[in-house]
C-alpha positions as a printed Julia matrix, in Angstrom:
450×3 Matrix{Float64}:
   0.0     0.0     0.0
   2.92    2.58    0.83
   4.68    1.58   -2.02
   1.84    2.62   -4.45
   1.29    6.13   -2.59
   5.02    6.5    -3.04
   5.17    5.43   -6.85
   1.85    7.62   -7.12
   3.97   10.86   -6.04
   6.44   10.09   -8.93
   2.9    11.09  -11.19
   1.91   14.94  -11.11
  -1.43   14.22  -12.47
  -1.74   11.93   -9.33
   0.23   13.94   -7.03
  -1.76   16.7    -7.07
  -5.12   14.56   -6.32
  -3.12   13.0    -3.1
  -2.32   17.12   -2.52
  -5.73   18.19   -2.46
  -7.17   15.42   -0.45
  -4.61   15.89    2.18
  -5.31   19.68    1.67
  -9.06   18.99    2.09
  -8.29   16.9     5.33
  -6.48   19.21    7.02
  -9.09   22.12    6.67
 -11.69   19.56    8.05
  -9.42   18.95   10.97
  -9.22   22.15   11.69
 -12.39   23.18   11.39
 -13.68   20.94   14.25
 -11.3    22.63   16.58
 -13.52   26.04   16.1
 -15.99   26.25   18.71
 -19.3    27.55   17.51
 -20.77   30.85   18.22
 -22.0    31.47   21.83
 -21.07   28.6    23.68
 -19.94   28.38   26.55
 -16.46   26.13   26.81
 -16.55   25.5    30.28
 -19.86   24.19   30.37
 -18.68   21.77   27.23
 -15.64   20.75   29.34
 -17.08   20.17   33.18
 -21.09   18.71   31.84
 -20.29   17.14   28.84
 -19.19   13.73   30.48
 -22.7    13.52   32.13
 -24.68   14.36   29.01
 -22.79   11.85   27.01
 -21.65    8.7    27.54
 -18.14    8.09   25.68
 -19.03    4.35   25.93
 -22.2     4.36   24.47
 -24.36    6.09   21.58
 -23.17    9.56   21.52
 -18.96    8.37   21.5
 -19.92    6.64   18.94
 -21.1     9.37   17.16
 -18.99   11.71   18.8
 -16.35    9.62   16.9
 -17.88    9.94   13.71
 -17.8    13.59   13.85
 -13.76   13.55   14.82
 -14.43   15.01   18.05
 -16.37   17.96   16.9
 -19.26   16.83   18.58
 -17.75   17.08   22.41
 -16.38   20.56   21.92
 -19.88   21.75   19.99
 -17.63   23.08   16.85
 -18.86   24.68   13.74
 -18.23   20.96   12.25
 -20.43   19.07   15.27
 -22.92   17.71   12.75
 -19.98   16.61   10.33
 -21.3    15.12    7.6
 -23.92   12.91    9.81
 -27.11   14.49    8.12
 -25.48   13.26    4.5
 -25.49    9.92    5.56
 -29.18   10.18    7.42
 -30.68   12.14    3.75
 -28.7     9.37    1.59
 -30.81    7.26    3.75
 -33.96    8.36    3.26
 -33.42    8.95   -0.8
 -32.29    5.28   -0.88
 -36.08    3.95    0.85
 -37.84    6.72   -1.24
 -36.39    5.63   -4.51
 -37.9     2.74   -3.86
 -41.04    3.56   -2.67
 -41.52    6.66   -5.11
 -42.03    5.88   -8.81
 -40.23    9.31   -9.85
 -37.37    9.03   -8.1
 -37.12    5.25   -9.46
 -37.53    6.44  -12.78
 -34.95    9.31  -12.18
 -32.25    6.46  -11.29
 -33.09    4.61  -14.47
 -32.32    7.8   -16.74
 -28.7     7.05  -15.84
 -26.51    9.94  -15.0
 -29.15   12.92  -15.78
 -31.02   11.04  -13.23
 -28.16   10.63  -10.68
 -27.9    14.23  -10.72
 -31.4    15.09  -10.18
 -31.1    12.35   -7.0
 -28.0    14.36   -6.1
 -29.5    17.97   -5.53
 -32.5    16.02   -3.74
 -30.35   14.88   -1.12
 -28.28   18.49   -1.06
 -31.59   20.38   -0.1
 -32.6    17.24    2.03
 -29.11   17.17    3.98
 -29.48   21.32    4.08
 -33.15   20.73    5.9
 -31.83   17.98    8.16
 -28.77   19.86    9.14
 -30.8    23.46   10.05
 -33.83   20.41   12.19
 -31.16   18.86   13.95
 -28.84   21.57   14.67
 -31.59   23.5    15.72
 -32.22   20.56   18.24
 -28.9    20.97   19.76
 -29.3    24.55   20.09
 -32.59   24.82   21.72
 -32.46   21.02   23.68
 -28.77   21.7    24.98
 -28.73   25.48   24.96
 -31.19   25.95   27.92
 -29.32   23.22   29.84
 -25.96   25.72   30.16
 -24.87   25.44   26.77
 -24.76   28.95   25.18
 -23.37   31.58   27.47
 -26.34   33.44   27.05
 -29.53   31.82   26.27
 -31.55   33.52   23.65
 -33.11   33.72   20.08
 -30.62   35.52   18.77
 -27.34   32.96   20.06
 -30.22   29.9    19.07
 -30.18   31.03   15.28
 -26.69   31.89   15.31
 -25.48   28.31   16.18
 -28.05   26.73   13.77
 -26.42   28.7    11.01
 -22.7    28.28   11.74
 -23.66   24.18   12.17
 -25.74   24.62    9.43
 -23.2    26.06    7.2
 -20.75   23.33    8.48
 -22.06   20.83    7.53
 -23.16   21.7     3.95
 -19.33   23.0     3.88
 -18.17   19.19    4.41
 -20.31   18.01    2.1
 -18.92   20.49   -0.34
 -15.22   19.2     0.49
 -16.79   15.79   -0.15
 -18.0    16.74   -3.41
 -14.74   18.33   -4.45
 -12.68   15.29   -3.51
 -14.65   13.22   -5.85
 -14.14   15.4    -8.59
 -10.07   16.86   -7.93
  -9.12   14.35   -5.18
  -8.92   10.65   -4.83
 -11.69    8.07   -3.55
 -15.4     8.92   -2.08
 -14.89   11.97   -0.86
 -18.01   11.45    2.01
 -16.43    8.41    3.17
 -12.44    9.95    3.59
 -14.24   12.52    5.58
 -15.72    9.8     7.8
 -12.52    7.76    7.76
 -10.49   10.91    8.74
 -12.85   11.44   11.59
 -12.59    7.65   13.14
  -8.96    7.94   12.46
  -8.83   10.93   14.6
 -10.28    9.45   17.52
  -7.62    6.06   17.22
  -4.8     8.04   19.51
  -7.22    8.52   22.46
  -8.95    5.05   22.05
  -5.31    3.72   22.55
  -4.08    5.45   25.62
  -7.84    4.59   27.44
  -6.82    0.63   26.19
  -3.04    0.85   27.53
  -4.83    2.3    30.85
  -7.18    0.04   31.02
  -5.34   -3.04   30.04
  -1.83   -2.36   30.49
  -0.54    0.3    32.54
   0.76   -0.91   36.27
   0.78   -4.22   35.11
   3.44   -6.31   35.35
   5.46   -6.86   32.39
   4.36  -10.48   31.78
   1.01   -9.13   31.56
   1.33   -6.34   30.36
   3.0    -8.01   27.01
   0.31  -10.84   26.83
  -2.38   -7.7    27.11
  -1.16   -5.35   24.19
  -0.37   -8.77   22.21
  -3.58   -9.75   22.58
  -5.39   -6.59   21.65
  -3.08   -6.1    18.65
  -3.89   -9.65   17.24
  -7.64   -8.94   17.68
  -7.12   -5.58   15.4
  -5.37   -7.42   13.22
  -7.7   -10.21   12.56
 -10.2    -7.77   12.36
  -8.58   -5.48   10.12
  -7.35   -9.53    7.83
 -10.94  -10.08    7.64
 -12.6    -6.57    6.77
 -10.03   -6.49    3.61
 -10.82   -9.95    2.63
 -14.84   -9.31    2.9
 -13.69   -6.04    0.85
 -11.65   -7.75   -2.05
 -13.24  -11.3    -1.66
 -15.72  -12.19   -4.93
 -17.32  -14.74   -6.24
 -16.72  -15.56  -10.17
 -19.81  -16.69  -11.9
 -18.82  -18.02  -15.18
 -20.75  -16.84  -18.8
 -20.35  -18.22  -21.89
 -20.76  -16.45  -25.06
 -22.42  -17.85  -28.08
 -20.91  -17.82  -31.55
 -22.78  -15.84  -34.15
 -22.19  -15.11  -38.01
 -21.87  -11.21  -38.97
 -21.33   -9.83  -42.09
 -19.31  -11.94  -44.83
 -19.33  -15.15  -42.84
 -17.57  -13.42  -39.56
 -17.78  -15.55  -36.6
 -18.09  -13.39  -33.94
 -18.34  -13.83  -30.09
 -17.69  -16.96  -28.29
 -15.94  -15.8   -26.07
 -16.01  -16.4   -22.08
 -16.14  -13.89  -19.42
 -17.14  -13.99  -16.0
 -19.49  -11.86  -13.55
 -17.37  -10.89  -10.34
 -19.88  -10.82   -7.46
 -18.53   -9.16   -4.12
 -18.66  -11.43   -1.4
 -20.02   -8.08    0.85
 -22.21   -6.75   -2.14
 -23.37   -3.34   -0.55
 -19.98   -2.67    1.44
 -20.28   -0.65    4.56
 -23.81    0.7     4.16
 -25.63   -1.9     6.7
 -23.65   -1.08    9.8
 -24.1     2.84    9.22
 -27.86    2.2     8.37
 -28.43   -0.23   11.39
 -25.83    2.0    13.41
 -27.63    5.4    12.63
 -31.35    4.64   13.13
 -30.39    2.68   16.48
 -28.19    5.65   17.89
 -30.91    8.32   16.38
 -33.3     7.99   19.34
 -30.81    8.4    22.15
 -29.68   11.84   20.77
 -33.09   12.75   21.06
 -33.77   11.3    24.2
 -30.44   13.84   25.5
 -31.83   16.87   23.49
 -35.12   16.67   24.7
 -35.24   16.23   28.61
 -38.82   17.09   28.65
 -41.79   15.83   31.38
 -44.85   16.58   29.88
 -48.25   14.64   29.84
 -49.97   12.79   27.2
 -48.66   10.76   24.48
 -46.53   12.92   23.12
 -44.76   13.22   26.95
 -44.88    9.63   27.61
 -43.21    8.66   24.5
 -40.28   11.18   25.46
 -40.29    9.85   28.54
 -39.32    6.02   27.56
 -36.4     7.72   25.24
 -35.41    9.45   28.29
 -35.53    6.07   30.12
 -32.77    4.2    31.64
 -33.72    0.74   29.67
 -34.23    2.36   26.62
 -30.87    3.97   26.94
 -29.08    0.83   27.59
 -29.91   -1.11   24.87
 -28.98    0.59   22.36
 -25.0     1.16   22.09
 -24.52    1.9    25.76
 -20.82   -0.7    25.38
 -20.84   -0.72   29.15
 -24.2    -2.86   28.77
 -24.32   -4.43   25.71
 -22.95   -8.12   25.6
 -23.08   -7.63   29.72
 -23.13  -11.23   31.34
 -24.63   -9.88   34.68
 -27.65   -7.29   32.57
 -28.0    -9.98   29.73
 -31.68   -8.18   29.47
 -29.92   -4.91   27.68
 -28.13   -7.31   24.91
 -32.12   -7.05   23.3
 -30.31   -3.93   22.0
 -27.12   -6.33   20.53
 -29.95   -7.95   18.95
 -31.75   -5.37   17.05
 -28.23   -4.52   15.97
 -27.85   -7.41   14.52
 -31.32   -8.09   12.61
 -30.67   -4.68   11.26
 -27.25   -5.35    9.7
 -28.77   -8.38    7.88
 -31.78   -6.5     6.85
 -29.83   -3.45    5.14
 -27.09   -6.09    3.35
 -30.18   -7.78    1.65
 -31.78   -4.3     1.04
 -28.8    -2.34    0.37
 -27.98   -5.42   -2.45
 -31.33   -5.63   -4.13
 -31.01   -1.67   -5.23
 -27.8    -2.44   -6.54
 -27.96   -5.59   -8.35
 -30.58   -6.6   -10.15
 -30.85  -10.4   -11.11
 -33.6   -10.12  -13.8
 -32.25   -7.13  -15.24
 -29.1    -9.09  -15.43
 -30.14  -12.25  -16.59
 -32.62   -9.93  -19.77
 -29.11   -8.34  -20.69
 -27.35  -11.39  -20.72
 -29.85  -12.89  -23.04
 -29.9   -10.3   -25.7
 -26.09  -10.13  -25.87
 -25.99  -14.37  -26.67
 -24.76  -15.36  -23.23
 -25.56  -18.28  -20.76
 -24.39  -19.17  -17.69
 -22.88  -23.01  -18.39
 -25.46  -25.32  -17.54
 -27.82  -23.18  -16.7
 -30.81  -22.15  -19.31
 -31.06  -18.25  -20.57
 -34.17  -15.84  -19.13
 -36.02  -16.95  -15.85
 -33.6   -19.56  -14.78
 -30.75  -17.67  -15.34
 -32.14  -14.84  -13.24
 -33.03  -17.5   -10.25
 -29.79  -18.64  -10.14
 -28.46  -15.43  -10.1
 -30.62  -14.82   -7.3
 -29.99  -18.16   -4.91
 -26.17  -17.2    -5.22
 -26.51  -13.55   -4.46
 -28.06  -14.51   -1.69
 -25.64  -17.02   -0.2
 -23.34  -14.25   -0.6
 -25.28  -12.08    1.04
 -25.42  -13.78    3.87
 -22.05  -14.62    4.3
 -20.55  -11.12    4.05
 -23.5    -9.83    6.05
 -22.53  -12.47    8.5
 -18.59  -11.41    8.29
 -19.98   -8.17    9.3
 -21.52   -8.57   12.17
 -18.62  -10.65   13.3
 -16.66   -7.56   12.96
 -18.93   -4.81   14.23
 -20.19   -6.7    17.39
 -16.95   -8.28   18.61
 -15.76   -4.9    20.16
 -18.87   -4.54   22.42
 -19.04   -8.69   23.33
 -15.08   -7.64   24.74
 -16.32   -4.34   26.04
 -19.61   -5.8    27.95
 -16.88   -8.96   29.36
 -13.86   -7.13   29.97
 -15.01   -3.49   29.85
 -12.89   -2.14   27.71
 -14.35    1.17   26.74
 -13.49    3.23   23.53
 -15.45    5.52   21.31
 -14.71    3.38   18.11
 -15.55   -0.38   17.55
 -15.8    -2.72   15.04
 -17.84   -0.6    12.41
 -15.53    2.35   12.75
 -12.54   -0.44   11.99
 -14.93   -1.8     8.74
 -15.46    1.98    7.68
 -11.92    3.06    7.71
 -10.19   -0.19    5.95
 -12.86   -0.02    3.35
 -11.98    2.98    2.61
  -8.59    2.94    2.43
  -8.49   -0.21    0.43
 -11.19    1.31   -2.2
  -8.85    4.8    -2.29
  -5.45    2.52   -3.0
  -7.51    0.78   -5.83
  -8.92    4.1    -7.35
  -4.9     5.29   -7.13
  -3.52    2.17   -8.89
  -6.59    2.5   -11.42
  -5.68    6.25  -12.04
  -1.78    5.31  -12.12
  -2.81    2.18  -14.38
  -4.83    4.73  -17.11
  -1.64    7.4   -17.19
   0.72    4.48  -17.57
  -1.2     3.2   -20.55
  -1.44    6.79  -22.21
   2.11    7.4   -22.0
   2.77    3.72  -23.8
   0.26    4.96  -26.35
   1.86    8.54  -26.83
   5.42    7.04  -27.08
């Protein structure tokens, strides 16, 4: 991997990608150090611990905002109302007939889908930002607690986030890789130092040596086999063979005949399940901490059970979940887990389309060997995809869930876990293939200009 950044330096065209990235990065990074308008720091650093757990839901979004979140910068939304609107465009293309004949115009219709989910992520930014401003800022949060202070905070959050999502844009277009997901990985990646020095604490320091050596050798080997099995899930696929059928053109030209193969990913919609299943799962406890409210009727005793101690511990508390002596609060371990599989079967069928597949295959001559062209084509497409389905989805959860099973046992407490380790080596594998693609497509134009 180092050796291709290095050999990608030696290319300008791909230098100055890598330059702007980084260059992008580092603006992010310093963005969430800038504290937003009107609020008051030493509330942030003395009450912030007891509004948020660094264990549970809000560390792990905390971590997912690089920080920003626990010193309420201009950047505290990050880039999480992207993710939510990207979301919701995904279930309405699917339950809208528009916006599913948008996506089938090709890339007019991608666009169209694209400024959707700009206004959408613009509306969801100013709703929850306002949130924060109104739910935290008459709990000590603004320095002075007023309409004016309220409206400047939603806009500098506001404007934030749409900023990132700018950057994001940008990278895609001058940089390297997705730029929403570098910003994401950055953010994880930015939390990793502090994550280590609570594990040597926890695990390591005033030990004695022996054990001290069998602790960090332990922890490393779990990253490690971790991080092995996240990059084979990423680069594992399954081949499906297709045979193409020899056909007479023009002056008695065979053509065709030929034999290609479909690659199939063994995880087919990447890292979308865990932040689906992870985002509507930690959505309701950042409600539950906005909106401390005791009021009567429904409406009260709803926010009352999100303000509730059971609710609250099911759902990403780490200090409960996979806990041997509260095994009650693992329902939330549970959920986590029916979700995961739910959005890799979802996620899948709105990217790959069997019948579609199996129609194009048809027209073009080809056959899968042993199998007949049309319907049972398309089935078999569909038993394989998913068996594969179920075994990435599977090597997902395996991932995501181990951190909190050694975290509810052991108690080992950080902000990331095992879907901040699958976000940030998909990632980075996916951005060293787009470089050796790039590096691949100016080494073949220079053979061809020679």
């Amino acid at each position: 991997m180092f050796k291709t950044f290095i050999n990608a330096f030696k290319i300008k065209e791909v230098r100055n990608k890598l330059l702007f990235t980084f260059l992008m990065l580092l603006i992010i990074r310093f963005g969430c150090q800038i504290s937003a308008p009107g609020v008051d720091q030493e509330f942030v650093k003395s009450a912030w611990a007891s509004l948020f757990n660094l264990g549970g839901a809000e560390g792990y979004i905390n971590a997912f905002t690089g920080g920003s979140l626990m010193t309420m910068s201009i950047f505290a939304l990050n880039i999480t109302p992207y993710i939510t609107s990207s979301i919701i465009m995904q279930l309405m293309t699917i339950a809208i007939p528009k916006l599913e004949e948008m996506q089938k115009e090709g890339e007019d219709g991608r666009k169209k889908i694209a400024a959707i989910s700009r206004y959408v992520t613009v509306a969801l930014a100013i709703v929850e930002s306002a949130m924060m401003a109104i739910g935290f800022g008459g709990q000590g949060l603004l320095e002075n607690y007023n309409v004016l202070n309220v409206i400047a905070v939603i806009a500098a959050m506001t404007a934030g986030s749409t900023f990132l999502m700018w950057i994001g844009e940008r990278i895609n277009e001058k940089g390297v890789g997705n730029g929403i997901s570098i910003i994401l990985a950055i953010n994880i990646i930015s939390s990793f130092p502090q994550d280590a020095m609570t594990l040597y604490t926890r695990f390591i320091k005033g030990k004695t040596v022996a054990l001290a050596v069998l602790a960090a050798v332990i922890i490393v080997a779990i990253i490690i086999a971790m991080v092995v099995l996240v990059i084979y899930l990423s680069n594992g696929t399954r081949k499906i063979p297709v045979q193409y059928a020899k056909k007479v053109q023009g002056h008695n030209r065979m053509m065709g005949g030929n034999a290609s193969v479909i690659p199939v990913r063994i995880n087919t919609a990447g890292v979308i399940p865990v932040i689906f299943a992870s985002s509507i799962l930690t959505f309701p406890i950042i409600i539950s901490n906005m909106l401390k409210f005791d009021g009567t009727g429904w409406w009260g005793e709803c926010l009352k059970y999100l303000n509730s101690n059971f609710w609250f511990n099911i759902n990403f508390d780490m200090s409960f979940v996979a806990n041997l002596s509260q095994l009650k609060y693992t329902i939330g371990l549970v959920l986590y887990v029916v979700m995961v599989v739910f959005f890799a079967y979802f996620y899948t069928s709105l990217t790959f389309n069997p019948v579609e597949m199996a129609n194009n295959m048809k027209k073009q001559g080809g056959f899968i060997p042993g199998i007949r062209p049309g319907k049972p084509t398309s089935e078999y497409l569909n038993k394989v995809l998913n068996h594969i389905i179920f075994i990435g989805a599977v090597g997902l959860i395996i991932v995501a869930v181990l951190p909190y099973i050694f975290n509810g046992v052991f108690g080992a407490q950080v902000s990331f876990g095992g879907t901040s380790i699958i976000i940030v080596v998909s990632v980075i594998v996916e951005t060293v293939k787009q470089v050796e693609s790039q590096m691949l497509v100016r080494n073949y134009k220079g053979f061809l200009n020679d």
